[in-house]
Structures are given as C-alpha cells and as structure tokens.
C-alpha positions in Angstrom: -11.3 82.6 -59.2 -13.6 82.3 -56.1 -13.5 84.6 -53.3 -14.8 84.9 -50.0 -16.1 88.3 -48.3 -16.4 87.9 -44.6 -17.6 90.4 -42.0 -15.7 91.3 -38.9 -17.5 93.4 -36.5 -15.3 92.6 -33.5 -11.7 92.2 -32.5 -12.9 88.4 -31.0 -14.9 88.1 -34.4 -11.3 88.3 -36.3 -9.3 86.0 -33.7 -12.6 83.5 -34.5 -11.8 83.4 -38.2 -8.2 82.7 -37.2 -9.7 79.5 -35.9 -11.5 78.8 -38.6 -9.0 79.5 -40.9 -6.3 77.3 -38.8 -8.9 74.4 -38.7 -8.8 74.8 -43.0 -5.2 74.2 -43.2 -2.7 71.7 -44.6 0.6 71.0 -44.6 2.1 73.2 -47.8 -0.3 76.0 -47.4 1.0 79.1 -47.8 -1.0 82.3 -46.0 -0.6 86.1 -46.7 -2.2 88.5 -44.8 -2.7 91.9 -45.8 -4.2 95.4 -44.8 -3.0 98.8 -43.4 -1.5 99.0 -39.7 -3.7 98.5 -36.9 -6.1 96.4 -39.7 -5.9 93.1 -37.8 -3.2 91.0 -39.2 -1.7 90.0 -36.2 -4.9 89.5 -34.4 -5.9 86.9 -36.9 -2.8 85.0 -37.1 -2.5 85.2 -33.6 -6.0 83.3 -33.4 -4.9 81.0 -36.0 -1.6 80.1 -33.9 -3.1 79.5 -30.9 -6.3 76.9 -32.2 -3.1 75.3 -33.6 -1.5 74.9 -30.3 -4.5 73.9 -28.6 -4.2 76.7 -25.8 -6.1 80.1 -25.6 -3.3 81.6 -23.6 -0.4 80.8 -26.3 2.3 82.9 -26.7 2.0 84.7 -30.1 4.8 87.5 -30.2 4.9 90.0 -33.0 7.6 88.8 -35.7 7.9 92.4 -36.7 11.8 92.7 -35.5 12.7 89.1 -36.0 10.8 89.1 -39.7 10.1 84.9 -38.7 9.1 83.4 -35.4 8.7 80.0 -35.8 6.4 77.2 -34.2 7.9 73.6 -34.9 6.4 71.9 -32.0 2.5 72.4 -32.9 0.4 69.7 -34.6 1.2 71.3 -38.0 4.1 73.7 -37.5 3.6 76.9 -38.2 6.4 80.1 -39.3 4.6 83.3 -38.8 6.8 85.9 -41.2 6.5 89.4 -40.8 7.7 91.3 -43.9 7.4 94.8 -43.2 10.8 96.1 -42.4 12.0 93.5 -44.9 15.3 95.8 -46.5 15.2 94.0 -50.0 12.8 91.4 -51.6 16.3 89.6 -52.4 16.2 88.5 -49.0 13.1 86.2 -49.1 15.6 83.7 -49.8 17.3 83.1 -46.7 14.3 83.1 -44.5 14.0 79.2 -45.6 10.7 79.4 -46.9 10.7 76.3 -49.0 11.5 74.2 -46.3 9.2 75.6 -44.0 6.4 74.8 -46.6 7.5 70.8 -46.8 7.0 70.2 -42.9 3.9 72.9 -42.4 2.2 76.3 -43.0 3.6 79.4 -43.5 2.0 83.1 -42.5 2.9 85.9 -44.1 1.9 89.6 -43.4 3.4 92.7 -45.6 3.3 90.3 -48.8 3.6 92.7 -50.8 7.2 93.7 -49.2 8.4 90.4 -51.2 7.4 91.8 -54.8 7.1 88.6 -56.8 9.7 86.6 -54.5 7.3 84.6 -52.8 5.7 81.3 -53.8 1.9 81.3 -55.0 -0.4 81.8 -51.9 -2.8 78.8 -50.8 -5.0 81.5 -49.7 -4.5 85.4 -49.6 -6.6 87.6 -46.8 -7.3 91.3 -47.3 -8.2 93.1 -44.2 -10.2 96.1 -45.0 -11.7 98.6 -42.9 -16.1 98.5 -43.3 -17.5 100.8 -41.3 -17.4 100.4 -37.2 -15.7 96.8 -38.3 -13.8 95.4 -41.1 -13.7 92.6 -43.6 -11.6 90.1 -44.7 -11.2 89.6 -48.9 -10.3 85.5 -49.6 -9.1 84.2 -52.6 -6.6 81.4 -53.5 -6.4 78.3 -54.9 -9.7 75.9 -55.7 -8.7 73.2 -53.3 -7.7 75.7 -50.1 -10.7 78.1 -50.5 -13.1 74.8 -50.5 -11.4 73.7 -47.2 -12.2 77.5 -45.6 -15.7 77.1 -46.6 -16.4 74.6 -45.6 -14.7 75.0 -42.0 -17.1 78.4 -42.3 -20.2 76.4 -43.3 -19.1 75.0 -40.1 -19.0 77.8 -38.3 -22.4 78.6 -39.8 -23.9 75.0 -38.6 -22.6 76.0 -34.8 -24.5 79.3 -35.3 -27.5 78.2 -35.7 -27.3 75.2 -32.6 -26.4 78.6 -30.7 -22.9 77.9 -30.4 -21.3 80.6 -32.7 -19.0 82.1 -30.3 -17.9 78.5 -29.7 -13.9 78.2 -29.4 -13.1 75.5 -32.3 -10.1 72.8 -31.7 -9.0 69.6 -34.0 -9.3 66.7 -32.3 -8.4 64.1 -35.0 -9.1 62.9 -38.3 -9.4 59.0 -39.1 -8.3 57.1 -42.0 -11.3 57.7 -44.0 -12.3 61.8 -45.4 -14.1 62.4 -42.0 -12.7 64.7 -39.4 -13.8 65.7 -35.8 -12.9 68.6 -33.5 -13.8 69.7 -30.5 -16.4 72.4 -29.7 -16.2 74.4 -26.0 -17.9 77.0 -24.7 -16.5 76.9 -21.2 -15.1 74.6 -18.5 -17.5 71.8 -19.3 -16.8 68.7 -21.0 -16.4 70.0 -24.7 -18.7 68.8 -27.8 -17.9 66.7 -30.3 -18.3 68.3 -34.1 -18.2 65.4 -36.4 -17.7 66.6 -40.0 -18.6 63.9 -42.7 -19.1 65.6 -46.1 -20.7 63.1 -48.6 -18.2 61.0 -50.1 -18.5 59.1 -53.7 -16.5 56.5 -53.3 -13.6 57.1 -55.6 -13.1 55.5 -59.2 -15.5 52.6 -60.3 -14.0 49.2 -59.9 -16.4 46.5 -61.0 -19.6 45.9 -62.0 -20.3 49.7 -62.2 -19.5 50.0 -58.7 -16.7 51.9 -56.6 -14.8 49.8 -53.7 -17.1 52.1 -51.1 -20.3 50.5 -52.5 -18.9 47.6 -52.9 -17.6 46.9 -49.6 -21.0 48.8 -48.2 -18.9 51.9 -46.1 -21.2 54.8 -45.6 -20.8 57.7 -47.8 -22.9 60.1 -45.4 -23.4 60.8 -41.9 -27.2 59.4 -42.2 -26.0 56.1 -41.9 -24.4 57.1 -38.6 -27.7 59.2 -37.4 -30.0 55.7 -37.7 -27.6 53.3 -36.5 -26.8 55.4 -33.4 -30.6 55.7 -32.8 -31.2 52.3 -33.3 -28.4 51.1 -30.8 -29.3 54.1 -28.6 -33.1 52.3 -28.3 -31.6 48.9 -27.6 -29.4 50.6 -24.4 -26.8 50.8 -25.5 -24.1 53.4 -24.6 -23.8 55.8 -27.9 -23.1 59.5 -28.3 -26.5 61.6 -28.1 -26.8 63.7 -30.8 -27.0 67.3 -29.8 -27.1 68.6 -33.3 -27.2 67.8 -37.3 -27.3 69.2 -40.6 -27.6 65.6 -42.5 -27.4 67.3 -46.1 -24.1 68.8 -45.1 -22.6 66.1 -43.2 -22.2 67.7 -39.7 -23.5 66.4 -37.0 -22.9 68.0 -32.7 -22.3 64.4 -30.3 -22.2 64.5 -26.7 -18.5 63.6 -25.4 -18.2 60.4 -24.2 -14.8 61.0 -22.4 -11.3 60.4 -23.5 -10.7 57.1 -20.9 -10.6 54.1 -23.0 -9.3 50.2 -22.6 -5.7 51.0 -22.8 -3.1 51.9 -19.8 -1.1 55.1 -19.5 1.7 53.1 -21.5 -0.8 51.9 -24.3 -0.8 48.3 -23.1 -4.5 46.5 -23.1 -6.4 46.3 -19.9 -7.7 43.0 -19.4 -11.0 43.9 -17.2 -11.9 46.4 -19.8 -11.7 44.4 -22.9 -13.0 41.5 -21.1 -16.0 44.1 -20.2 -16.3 44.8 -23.9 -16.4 41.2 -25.5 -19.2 40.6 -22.8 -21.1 43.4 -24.2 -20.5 42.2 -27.8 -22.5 38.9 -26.7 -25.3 41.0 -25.5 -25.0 42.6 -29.0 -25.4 39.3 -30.8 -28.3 38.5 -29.0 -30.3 41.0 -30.1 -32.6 41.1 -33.5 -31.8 43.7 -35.9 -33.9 45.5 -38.4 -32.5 45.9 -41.9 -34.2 49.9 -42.8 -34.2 52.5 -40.2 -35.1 55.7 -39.9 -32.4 58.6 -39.6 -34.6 61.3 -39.2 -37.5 62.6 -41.3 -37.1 62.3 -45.3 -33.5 59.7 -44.6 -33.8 56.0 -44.1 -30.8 53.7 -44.4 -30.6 49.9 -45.2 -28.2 47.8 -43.3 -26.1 45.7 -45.8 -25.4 42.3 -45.8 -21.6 41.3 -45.6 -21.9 39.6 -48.2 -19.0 37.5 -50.6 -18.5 40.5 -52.3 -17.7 42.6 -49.6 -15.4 40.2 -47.7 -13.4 39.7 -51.1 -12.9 43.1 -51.8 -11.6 43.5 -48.4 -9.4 40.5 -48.8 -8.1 41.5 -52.4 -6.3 45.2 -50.7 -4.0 42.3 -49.5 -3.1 41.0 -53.2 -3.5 44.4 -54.8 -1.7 46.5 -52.1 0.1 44.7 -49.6 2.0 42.2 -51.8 3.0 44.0 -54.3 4.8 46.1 -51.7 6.2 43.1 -50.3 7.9 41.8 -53.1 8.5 44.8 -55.2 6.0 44.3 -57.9 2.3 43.8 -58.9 0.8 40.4 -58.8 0.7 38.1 -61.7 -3.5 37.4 -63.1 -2.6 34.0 -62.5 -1.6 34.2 -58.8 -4.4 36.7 -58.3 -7.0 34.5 -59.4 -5.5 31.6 -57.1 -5.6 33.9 -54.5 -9.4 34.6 -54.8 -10.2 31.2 -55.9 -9.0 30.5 -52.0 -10.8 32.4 -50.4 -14.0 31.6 -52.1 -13.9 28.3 -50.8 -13.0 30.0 -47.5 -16.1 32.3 -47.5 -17.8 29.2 -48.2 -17.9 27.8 -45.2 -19.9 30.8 -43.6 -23.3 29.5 -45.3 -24.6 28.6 -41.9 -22.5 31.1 -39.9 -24.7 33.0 -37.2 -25.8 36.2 -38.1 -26.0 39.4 -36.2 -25.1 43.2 -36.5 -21.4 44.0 -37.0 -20.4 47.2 -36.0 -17.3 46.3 -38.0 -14.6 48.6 -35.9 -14.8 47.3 -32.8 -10.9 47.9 -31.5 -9.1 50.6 -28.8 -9.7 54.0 -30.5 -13.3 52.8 -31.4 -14.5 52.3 -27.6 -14.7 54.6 -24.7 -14.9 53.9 -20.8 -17.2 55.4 -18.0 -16.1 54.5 -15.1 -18.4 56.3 -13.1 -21.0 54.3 -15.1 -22.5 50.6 -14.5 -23.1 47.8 -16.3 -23.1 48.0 -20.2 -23.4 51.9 -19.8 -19.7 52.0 -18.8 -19.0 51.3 -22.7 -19.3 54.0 -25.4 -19.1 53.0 -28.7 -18.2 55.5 -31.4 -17.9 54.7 -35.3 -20.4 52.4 -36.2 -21.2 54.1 -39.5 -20.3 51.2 -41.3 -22.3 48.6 -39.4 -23.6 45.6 -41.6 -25.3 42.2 -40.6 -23.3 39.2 -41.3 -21.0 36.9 -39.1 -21.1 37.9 -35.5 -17.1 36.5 -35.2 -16.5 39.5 -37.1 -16.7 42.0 -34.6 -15.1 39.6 -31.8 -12.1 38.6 -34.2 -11.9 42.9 -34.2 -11.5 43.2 -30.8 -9.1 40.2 -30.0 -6.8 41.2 -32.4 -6.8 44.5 -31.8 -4.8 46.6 -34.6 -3.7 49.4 -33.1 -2.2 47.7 -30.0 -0.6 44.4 -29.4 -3.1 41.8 -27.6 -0.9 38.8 -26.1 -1.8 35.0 -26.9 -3.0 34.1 -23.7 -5.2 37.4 -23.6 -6.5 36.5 -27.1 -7.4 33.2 -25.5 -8.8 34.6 -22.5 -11.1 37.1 -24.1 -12.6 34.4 -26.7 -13.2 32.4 -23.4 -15.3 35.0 -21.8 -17.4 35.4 -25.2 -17.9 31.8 -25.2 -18.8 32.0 -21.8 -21.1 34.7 -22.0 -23.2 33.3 -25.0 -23.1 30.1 -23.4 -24.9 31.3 -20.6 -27.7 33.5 -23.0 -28.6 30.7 -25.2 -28.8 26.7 -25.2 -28.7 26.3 -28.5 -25.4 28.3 -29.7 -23.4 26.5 -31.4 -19.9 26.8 -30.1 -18.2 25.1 -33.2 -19.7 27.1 -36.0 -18.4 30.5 -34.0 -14.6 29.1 -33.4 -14.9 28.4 -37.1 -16.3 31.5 -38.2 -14.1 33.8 -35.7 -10.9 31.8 -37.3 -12.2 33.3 -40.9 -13.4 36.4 -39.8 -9.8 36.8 -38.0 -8.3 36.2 -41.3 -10.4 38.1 -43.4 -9.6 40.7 -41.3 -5.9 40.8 -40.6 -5.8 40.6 -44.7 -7.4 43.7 -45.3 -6.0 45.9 -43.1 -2.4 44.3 -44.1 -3.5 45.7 -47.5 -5.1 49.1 -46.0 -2.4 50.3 -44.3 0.1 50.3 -47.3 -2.5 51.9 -49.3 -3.0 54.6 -47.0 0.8 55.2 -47.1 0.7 55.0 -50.8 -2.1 56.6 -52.3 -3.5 59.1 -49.1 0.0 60.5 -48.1 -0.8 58.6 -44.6 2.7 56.3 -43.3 1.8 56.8 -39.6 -0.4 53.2 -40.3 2.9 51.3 -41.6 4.3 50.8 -37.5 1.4 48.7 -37.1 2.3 46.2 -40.0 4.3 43.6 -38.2 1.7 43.4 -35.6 -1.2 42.5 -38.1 0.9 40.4 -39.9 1.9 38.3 -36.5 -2.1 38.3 -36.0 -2.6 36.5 -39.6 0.4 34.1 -38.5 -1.7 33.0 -35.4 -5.4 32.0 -36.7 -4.4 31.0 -40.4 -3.4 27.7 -38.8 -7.3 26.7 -38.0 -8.7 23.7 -40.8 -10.9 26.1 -42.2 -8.3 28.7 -43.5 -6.2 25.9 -45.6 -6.7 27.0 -49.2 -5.4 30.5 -48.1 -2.7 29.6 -45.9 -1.3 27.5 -48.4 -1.5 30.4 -51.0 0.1 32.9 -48.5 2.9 30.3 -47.1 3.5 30.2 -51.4 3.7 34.0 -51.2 5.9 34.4 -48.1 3.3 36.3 -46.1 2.6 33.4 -43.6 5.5 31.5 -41.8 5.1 27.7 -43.0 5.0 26.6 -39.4 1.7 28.6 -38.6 
C-alpha cells in the first residue's frame, strides 16, 4: 500500500494540507484523522472545511459534544464526526454515515472509537509529534492517495514559483480531466492554476487510434502553452503565463476576470457577442503556422479538421444520443446510412475557406475587459484544442451558443455583423461558400454535442450537461433546413431527431 509522510512545522503548515487535502477530494471519500490530543486534528479539518466553503473566516466548531456537525450547503458537503466520547461503537449506526457518503465526504477523528464499525477509509491521516513540529502518516486507497499527490505535487509546483504559502481554492473543473483553481496571496486579483495531467485518450477505437487522437483534442498542456503564445504574438487578448511545469501538466495564468457576455440573469448581451463575432473575423484573416514552438524541447503541430475528425464528432450522436432517445443501440444498417450522409455532407467543404479554429468559442469560453479597448476587451481562454479547417466552425460556435439560449433574430443579427465585417477586410470573400459552410459546421456541431452531453451523463457520472439538451436540439432543428444538409436531415427526420418541417 502507498503512503505519504508529510512534514508539519507550523500550525498554518497543517491548516495548508487541509487545503490541499480538501482540493483532493470526491464525493464518497471517507477521511479519518488520527493522533493524540492537542495533535492537530481539528486544525486540519478545520482547513479542509473552510477551502471547501471558499471563506478563510468559516465557522468550523468542534463536533466534540455533538459527535457530527454537518455542512450540506458547501460545494461537496461535508459531515465532520468527532468520535471521542462516542459511548459504544454500536452507535456508528445512527449517525447516518452511509448517506452522508452518497451526497459528499465524511471526516472522522477518534476512528479508532468505532472499532471495525466504520466503512473502509479513502484516506487515513496520522498526526504524529516530530520534533518542534509534527507529521502527518497517509495511506488509503490507490485512486484517493493519487489524487493527494498530485494536489501536493501541486503544492510543490507553487513552491517553487514562490507561491508556497499561497491559499488554494477550486474554481471549476470542465467536461474534459482538466481542473482549475484559484491561487491568492492577498487582496489582488487571484491566479489561475490550471492542472492538465497528460491524458491517453481512453480505449482505442479505429485504425489503432483512440477518439482523442482521432478527433485531434490535446492530451497535454503543451498544446495550450504554443497556441497561447502564438495568439498572444498576433494581439490577441490571452492569459499570460506566469508559470509551468509542461511535464507535469500545470501551468500559473494571469486572471482575466470573471465578467463575461452574459447578464446577471444569464441572458446573451448583444454588444458583447456582437464584439466577439467581429473579433472572430479579424481571426480568420490572419495566416497560421501549422508547428510552433511551446517552449524549449516541445513543439506542437496544429491538426487539420479533417473528415475524420468531423465524423467522429458527428457519430457521438448515433452512438450516444440515439440510442438514448429510443431506448436502444443503433442498427449497422442505419449507422452506416447515417455516415454515408454525412460524407456527402463533408463533401461539400472541399473549397471551404480555411483558417484557425479555436473550436470552443461560446459563453464560459470568453471573458470581458471593460476597462480595455478594442480587441483587448476579449479574453479567450481554452483553445487547447485549436485546429485549422472551416472558419464557420468557430462562428456556428458562438451563434448557437450551448450553454445559453441565443434567439433567432440574434442568430441572424450576429451572422450579419460577421458578414459585415469580412466584407469590409477582403474583396474577394466569398459570402456563399461561408453561409454554406456555417450551415454544416452548425450541424456538425449541434450533433456532437447532442451526443456529448449524454455521454458525459452516462459514462463520466456528469448529468448537470443533460438541461442543455433541448436547447441543442432546437439549434439542429434551425440550420438542418439549409440545401446543403439534405442527406442528413432526411436521415434524422427518419430517426425522429429533427421535426419534418425544419
């Protein structure tokens, strides 16, 4: 079994693992805490507590007399369970336990007041005196002591940029394996801690290849490092990087804000996505290498999206979406129709323009400055996965925005301004081709993320996505009407996933 020796010199050093510790856990994970009185128990779980909370100055009273205190209002709720004046390890039962475990963590000091009662610790901490300080003994379960290390290799990367007193926060995680928190020493803006640990991609699919190489996603934060340089030496508004350890995936990003294109009620502002499509244009006018440089010893090759790519995407629909739809797997037959539409589709994109997509270009992706001007009032975050191929792409993404509804007559209104803007950059744009290619691109789009969002439900534990099903699906219904689109609408009007008057 592994275990984990850690040295605490200091009182703030043990409320600083409590952080670290907090920032390691998942819903399930059961914590004991053990070591003499006056060891640091409570000091330790009260740090854990309050990174939970989000708030320095939590209240964290001592379940010593209550034997549970419980927090169901933090992100991931937490029951702190103080054992020591337990009478009898008979009454483990009624302190409801289980049930705390299904909706959150569960922290207990005195374990060894419960005998063999309690369930199998995620992790179990000894606090032992060392000296002037102490140490804390880890061991657990493979999966949870991987988490703590790597929140303390973390901890470790902060160090060494200086920042090892740092206070620690969670700020979100996406739908892929990355994660971010924040990172604050003080009253200014806190840093951004973006941790990215190599992914492999998952099972292989085809051709010897997993969906993530297929589709070209990154599978380390290099990709991120050189594409945020390179739009960083075009002007563009990106995060400086402060910070990065590229062969552990973390990387320290200057904090753009939290102001973005939405209203206090989550409703679109017009001026700001306006603002953005215009900035797109700019975007598509540029030229883009295909290699650049991350830093010294890492390079990274910008992708094509190519047929294979796109269909891959597309097929999450058929393999994920449908099935869910009508309560079992797709026939071979009706699969292969289904591709063998959108290959004729895909097609027509032979002689689409070509330009860097930055391939999530919607509301959680893009950050406002107002105190800014011009094209520096955009950030633009998560562009790991940029590729070259139609420049619709990335302008379908923002009209049909899937995390928030965009009305029809907005839709129309922000295509107009695109049109409008590469109009007025180039003579020779061909206006036609685009409306074509966006119509694809829009479909391609809607498609997959149809598909992805029931997968994430299904096979990542993650239903949160499923609220924003109707609205993708209401997206599909609008563009699959255009010429181009008519093997697939057909297919999906067969299926039921398109009304037959789109």
């Amino acid at each position: 079994m592994t275990s984990i020796s850690i040295q605490l010199a200091t009182t703030e050093e043990t409320e600083r693992l409590g952080q670290d510790l907090a920032l390691a856990l998942r819903k399930g994970d059961l914590v004991t805490l053990s070591g003499d009185l006056g060891a640091g128990k409570s000091t330790l779980a009260r740090g854990l507590i309050r990174a939970i909370a989000d708030d320095t100055d939590y209240e964290v009273p001592s379940p010593t007399f209550t034997i549970v205190q419980s927090y169901p209002e933090l992100r991931v709720p937490v029951s702190h369970v103080d054992l020591y004046r337990l009478s009898s390890a008979d009454e483990i039962d009624e302190l409801g336990l289980d049930e705390a475990l299904e909706d959150g963590v569960v922290l207990v000091e005195w374990p060894e007041r419960a005998g063999q009662v309690l369930p199998t610790a995620s992790l179990h901490l000894s606090l032992i005196s060392d000296g002037d300080g102490r140490k804390a003994l880890v061991d657990g379960e493979p999966a949870a002591i991987a988490r703590l290390q790597r929140s303390l290799e973390i901890r470790n990367f902060l160090t060494e940029a200086g920042l090892g007193t740092a206070r620690r926060r969670y700020l979100l995680g996406d739908a892929s394996a990355r994660g971010y928190e924040t990172v604050s020493t003080g009253d200014e803006l806190p840093l951004i801690l973006m941790n990215s640990p190599y992914n492999p991609g998952g099972p292989v699919l085809r051709d010897g290849k997993t969906y993530m190489q297929i589709a070209h996603l990154s599978q380390s934060v290099t990709a991120f490092v050189a594409l945020d340089r390179l739009l960083q030496s075009k002007k563009f508004k990106v995060p400086a990087i402060l910070a990065e350890d590229l062969e552990r995936g973390f990387l320290l990003l200057e904090n753009l804000g939290s102001d973005g294109v939405l209203d206090a009620t989550g409703a679109p502002i017009p001026e700001r996505y306006e603002a953005v499509v215009r900035l797109l244009a700019k975007v598509h006018q540029q030229s883009w290498p295909r290699d650049i440089e991350a830093a010294e010893g890492y390079s990274h090759h910008i992708h094509n999206f190519d047929r294979d790519a796109m269909m891959i995407e597309v097929e999450l629909l058929s393999d994920w979406y449908v099935p869910r739809m009508r309560g079992s797997p797709l026939g071979s037959a009706k699969k292969s129709d289904y591709v063998a539409a959108w290959d004729e589709v895909f097609s027509q994109l032979i002689n689409a323009e070509q330009s860097l997509l930055l391939r999530d270009v919607h509301s959680p992706n893009i950050l406002w400055r107002s105190s800014a001007t011009a094209t520096d009032r955009i950030g633009l975050i998560d562009f790991q996965d940029a590729m070259i191929g139609p420049s619709a792409y990335d302008v379908a993404s923002l009209v049909f925005d899937a995390r928030v509804t965009i009305p029809p007559e907005l839709q129309d209104h922000l295509l107009a301004a695109y049109l409008d803007e590469r109009r007025s950059g180039s003579e020779d744009f061909d206006e036609e081709g685009f409306r074509r290619a966006f119509a694809i691109m829009a479909a391609q789009r809607n498609a997959k993320i149809l598909g992805i969002f029931v997968r994430l439900d299904e096979r990542d534990g993650k239903p949160f996505y499923l609220q924003h099903l109707p609205r993708i699906k209401a997206y599909l219904n609008r563009v699959i009407g255009h010429p181009a689109l008519a093997p697939v609408k057909d297919w999906c009007e067969k299926a039921g996933i398109v009304n037959s008057e789109s």
